[in-house]
N, CA, C and O of each residue as an XYZ file, in Angstrom:
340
protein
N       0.858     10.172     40.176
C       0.671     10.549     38.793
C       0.314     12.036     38.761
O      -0.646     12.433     39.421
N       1.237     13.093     37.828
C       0.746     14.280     37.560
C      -0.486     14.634     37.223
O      -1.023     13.790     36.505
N      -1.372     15.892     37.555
C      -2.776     15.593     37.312
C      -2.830     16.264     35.816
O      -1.831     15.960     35.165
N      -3.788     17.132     35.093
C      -3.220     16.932     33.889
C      -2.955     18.450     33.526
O      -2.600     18.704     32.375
N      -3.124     19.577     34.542
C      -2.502     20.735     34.656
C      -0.836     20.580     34.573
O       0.116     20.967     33.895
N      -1.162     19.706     35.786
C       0.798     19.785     35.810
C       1.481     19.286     34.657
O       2.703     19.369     34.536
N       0.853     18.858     33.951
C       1.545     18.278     32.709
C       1.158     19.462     31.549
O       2.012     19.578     30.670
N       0.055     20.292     31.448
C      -0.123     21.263     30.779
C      -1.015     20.799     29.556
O      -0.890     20.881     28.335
N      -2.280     20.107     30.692
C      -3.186     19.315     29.505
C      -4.664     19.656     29.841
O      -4.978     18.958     30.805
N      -5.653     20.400     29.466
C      -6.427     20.674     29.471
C      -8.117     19.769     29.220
O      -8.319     19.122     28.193
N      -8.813     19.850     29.954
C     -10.048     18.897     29.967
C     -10.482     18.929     28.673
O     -10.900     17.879     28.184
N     -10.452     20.443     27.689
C     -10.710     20.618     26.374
C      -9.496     19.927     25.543
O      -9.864     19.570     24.425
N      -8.899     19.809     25.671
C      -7.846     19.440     24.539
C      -8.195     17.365     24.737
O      -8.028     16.516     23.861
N      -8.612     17.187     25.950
C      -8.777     15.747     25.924
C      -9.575     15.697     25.260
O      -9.410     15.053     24.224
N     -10.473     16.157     25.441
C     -12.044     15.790     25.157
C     -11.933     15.879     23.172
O     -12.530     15.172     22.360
N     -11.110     16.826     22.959
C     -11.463     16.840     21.821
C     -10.560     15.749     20.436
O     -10.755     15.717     19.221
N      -9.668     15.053     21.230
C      -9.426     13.983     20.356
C     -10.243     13.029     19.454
O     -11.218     12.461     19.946
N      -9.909     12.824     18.183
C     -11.226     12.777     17.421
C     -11.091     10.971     17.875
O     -10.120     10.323     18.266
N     -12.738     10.514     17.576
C     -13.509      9.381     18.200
C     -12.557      8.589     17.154
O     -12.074      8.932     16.074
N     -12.458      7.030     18.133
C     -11.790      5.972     17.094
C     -12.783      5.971     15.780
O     -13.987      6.225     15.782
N     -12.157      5.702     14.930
C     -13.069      4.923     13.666
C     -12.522      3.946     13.304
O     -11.487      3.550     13.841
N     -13.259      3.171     12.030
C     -13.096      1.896     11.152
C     -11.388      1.872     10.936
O     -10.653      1.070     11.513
N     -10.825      3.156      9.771
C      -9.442      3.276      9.855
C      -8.894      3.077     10.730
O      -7.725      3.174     10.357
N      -8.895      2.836     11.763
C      -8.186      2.995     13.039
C      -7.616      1.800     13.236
O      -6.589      1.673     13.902
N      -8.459      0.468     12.470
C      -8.364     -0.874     12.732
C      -7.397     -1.353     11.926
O      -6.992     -0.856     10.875
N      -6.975     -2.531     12.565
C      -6.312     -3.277     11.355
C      -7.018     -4.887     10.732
O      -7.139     -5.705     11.644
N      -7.249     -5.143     10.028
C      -7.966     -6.212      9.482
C      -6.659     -7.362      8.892
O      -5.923     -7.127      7.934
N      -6.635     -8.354      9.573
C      -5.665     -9.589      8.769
C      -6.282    -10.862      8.018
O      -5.981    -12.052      8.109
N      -7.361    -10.130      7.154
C      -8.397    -10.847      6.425
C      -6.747    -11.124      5.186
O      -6.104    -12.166      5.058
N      -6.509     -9.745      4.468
C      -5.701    -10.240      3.447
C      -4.332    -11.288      3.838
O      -3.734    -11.834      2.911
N      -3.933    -11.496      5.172
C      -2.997    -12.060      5.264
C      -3.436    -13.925      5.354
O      -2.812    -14.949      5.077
N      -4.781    -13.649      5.874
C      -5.043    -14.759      5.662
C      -5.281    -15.624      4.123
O      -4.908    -16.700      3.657
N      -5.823    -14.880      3.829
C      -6.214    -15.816      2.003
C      -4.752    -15.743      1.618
O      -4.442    -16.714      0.929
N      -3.438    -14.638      1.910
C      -2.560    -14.816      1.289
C      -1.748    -16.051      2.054
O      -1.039    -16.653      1.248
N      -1.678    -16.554      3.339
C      -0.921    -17.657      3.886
C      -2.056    -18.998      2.976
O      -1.610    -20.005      2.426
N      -3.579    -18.596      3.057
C      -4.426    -20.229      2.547
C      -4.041    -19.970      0.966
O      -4.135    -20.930      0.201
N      -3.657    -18.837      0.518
C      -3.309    -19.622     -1.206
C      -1.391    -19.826     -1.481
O      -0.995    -20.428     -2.479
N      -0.436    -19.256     -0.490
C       0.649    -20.117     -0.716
C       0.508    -21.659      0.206
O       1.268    -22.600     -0.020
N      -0.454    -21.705      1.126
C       0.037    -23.449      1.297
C      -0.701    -24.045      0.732
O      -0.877    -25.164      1.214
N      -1.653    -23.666     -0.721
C      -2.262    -24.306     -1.559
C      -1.249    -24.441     -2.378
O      -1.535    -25.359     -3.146
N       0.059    -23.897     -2.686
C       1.095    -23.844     -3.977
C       1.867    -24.930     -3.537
O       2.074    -25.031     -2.328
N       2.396    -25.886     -4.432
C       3.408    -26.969     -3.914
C       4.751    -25.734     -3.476
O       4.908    -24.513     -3.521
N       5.603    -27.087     -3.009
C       6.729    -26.357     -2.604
C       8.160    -25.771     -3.498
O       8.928    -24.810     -3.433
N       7.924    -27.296     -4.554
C       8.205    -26.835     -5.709
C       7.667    -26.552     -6.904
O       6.798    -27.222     -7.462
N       8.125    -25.652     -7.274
C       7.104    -25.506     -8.869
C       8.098    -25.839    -10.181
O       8.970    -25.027    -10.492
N       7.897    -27.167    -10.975
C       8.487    -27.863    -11.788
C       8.657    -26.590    -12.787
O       9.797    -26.510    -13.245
N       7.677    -25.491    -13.257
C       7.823    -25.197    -14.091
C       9.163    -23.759    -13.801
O       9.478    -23.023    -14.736
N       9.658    -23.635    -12.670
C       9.924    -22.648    -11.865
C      12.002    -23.388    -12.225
O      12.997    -22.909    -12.769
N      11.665    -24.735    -11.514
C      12.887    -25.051    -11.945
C      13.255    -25.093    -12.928
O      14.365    -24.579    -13.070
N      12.681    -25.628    -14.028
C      12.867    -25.924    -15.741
C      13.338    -24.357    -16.235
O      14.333    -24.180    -16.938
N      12.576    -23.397    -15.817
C      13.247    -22.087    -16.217
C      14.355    -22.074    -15.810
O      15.259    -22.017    -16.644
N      14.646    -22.115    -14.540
C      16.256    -22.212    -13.719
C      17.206    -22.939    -14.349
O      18.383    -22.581    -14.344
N      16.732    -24.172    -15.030
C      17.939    -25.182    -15.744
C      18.180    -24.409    -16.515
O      19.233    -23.778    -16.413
N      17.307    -24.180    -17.551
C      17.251    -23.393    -18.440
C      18.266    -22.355    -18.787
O      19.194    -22.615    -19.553
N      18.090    -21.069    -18.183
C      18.588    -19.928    -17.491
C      20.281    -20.369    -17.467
O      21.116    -19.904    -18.243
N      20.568    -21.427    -16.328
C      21.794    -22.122    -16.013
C      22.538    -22.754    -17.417
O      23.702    -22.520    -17.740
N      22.153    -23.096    -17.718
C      22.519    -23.742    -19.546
C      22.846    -23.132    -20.213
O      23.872    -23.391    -20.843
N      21.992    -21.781    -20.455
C      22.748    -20.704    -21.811
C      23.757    -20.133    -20.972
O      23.627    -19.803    -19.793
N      25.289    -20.007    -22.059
C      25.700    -19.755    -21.488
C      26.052    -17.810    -21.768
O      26.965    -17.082    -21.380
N      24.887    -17.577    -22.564
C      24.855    -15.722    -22.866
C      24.154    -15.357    -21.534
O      23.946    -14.147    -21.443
N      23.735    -16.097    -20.474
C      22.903    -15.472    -19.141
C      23.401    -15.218    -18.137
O      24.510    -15.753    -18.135
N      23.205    -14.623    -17.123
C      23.059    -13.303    -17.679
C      23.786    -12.508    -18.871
O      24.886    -12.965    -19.181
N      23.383    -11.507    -19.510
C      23.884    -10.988    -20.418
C      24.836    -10.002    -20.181
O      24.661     -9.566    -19.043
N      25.850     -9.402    -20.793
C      27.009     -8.541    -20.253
C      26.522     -7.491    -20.105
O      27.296     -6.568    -19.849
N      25.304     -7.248    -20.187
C      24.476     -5.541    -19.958
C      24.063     -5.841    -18.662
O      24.185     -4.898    -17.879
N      23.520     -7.076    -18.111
C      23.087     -6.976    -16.736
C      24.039     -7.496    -15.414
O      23.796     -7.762    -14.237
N      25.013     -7.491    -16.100
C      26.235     -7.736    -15.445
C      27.133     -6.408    -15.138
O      27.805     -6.107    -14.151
N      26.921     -5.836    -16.178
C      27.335     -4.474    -16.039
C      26.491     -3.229    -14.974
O      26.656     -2.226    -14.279
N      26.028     -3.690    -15.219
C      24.540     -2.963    -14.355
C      24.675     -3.596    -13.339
O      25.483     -2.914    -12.709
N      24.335     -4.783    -12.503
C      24.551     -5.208    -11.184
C      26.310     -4.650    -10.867
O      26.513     -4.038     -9.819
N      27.115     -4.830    -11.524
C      28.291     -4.143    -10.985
C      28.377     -2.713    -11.067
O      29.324     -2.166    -10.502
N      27.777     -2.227    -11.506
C      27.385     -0.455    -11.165
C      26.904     -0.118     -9.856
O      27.230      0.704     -9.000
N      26.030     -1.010     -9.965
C      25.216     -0.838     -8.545
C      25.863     -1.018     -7.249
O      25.960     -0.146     -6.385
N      26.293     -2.202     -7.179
C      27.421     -2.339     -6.357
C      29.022     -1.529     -6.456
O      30.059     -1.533     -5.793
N      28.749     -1.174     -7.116
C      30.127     -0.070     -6.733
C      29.591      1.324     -6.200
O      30.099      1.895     -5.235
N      28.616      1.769     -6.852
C      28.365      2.926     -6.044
C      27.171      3.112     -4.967
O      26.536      4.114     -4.638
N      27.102      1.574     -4.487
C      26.712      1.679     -3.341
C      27.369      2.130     -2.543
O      28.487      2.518     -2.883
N      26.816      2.298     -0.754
C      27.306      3.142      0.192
C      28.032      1.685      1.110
O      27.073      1.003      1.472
N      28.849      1.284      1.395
C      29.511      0.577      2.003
C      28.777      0.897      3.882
O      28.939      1.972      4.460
N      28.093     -0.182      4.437
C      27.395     -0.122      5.407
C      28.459     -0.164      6.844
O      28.084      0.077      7.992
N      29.809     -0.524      6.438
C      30.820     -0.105      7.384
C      31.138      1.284      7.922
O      31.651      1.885      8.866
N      30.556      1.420      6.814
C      30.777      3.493      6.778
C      29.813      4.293      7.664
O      29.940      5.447      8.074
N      28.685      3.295      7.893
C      27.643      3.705      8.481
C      27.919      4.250      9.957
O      27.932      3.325     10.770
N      28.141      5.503     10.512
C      28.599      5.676     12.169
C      27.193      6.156     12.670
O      27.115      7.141     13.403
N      26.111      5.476     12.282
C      24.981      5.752     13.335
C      24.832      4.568     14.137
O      23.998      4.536     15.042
């Protein structure tokens, strides 16, 4: 192993890396309450589908403005074939 001259690293430049802190950490407190309150949610939500029938039934839905708009979008997207990285 190079010692830390040969690499062009100085006892001062180590030394002075600043001390870990709190930020430094990562905490998976929020991931937890967020996994214990979705497997508190059923799997289906009745009121979730009833909108969906719903939705599916009229037949003005989507409306020709957001149809127009999702096909905007998709046209002047960038085609990911194109991509040469």
């Amino acid at each position: 192993m190079p010692s830390t001259a040969a690499i062009g690293l100085s006892q001062t430049n180590l030394a002075s890396r600043p001390a870990f802190s709190a930020s430094d950490s990562l905490s998976t407190a929020s991931a937890q309450l967020l996994r214990a309150k979705l497997s508190s949610e059923p799997e289906i939500r009745p009121d979730v589908v009833a909108r969906g029938r719903a939705l599916a039934a009229d037949p003005s839905y989507p409306s020709a403005t957001i149809i127009g708009a999702v096909a905007s979008k998709i046209v002047l997207s960038s085609d990911p074939s194109d991509d040469l990285s």
